[in-house]
C-alpha positions in Angstrom: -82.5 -51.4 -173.2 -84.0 -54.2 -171.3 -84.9 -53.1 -167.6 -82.1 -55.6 -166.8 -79.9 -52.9 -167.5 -81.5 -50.1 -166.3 -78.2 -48.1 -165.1 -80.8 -47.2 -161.5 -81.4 -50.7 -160.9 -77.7 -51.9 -161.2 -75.5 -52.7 -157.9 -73.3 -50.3 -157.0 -75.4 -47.8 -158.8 -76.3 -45.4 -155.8 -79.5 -44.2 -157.3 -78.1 -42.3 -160.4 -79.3 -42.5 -164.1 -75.7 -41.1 -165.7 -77.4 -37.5 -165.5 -73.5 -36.5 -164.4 -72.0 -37.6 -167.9 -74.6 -35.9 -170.1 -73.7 -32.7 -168.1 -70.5 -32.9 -168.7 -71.5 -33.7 -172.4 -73.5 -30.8 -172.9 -71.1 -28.2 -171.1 -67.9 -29.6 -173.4 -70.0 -30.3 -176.5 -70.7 -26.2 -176.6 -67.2 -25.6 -177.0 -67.1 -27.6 -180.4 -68.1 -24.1 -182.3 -65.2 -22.4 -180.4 -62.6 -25.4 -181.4 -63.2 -26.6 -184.5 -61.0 -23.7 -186.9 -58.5 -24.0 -183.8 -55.8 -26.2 -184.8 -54.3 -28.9 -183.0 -52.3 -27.9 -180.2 -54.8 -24.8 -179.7 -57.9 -26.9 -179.1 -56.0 -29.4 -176.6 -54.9 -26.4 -174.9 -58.3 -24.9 -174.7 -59.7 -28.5 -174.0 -56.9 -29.1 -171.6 -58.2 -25.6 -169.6 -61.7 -26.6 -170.0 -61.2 -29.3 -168.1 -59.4 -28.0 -165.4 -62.1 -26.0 -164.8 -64.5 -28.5 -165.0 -62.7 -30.6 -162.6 -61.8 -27.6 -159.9 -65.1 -26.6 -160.1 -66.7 -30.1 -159.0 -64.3 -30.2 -156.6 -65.4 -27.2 -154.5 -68.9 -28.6 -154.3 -67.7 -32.6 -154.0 -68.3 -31.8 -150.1 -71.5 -30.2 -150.3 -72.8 -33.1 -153.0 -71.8 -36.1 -151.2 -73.1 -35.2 -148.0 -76.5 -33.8 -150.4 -77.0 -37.8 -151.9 -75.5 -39.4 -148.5 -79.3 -38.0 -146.9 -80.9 -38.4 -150.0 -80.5 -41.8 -149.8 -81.1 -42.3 -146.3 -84.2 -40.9 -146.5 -84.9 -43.3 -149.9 -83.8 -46.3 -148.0 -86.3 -45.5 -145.1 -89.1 -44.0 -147.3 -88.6 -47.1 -149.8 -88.4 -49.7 -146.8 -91.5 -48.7 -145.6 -93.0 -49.0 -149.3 -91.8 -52.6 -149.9 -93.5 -54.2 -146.3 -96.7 -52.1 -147.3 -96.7 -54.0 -151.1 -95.2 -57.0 -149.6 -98.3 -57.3 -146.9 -100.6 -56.2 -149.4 -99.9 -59.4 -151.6 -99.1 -61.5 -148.6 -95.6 -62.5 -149.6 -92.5 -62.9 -147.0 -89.6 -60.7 -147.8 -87.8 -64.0 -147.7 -89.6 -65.6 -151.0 -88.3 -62.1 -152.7 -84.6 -63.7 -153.9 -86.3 -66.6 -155.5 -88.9 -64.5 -157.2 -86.3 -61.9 -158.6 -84.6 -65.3 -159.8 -87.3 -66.1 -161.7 -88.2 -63.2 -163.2 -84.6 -62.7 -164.4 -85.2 -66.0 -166.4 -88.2 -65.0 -167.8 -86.3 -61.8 -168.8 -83.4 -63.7 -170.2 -85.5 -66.2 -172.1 -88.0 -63.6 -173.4 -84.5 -62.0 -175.0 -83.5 -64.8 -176.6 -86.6 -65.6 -178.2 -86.4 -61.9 -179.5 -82.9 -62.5 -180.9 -84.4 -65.6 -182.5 -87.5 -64.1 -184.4 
């Protein structure tokens, strides 16, 4: 996976690296030695109450989680701010030229790719 990619780097992304689906993975994947002799209707009932669960229980701490990662990443935007302008007036660049560097270091990316795809 190219760092293109990188599910932390996206937009939108809020900081997270899909830790939240391979929870969810792990939690219902256990229940595969429960359902599998089960037969059809049975395992999509026991699913079906799984997932209620699953769900009801995230609910009761969606509260308590959003306001958790809502000063989580306060405090990353401020600790991280702070970070940049020490790097950036370590190697004397403007915080300005940064868009036009990220540019071209997404072509390099991109061509670097292609030449892979080629060889």
């Amino acid at each position: 996976m190219s760092i293109l990619h990188f599910g932390h780097w996206r937009d939108g992304s809020a900081g997270t690296l899909g830790e939240e689906q391979e929870q969810v993975f792990s939690t219902f994947s256990s229940y595969s030695n429960s359902t599998k002799t089960m037969g059809a209707a049975n395992r999509r009932d026991f699913l079906t109450g799984a997932m209620f669960y699953w769900d009801g229980r995230k609910e009761k701490g969606m509260a308590r989680t959003l306001t958790r990662r809502l000063l989580i990443a306060m405090y990353r935007v401020q600790f991280y701010r702070e970070k940049l302008n020490k790097l950036l007036s370590a190697k004397k660049i403007q915080l300005s030229e940064l868009p036009v560097i990220q540019a071209s270091l997404e072509e390099e990316a991109r061509v670097a790719r292609k030449k892979e795809k080629i060889a």
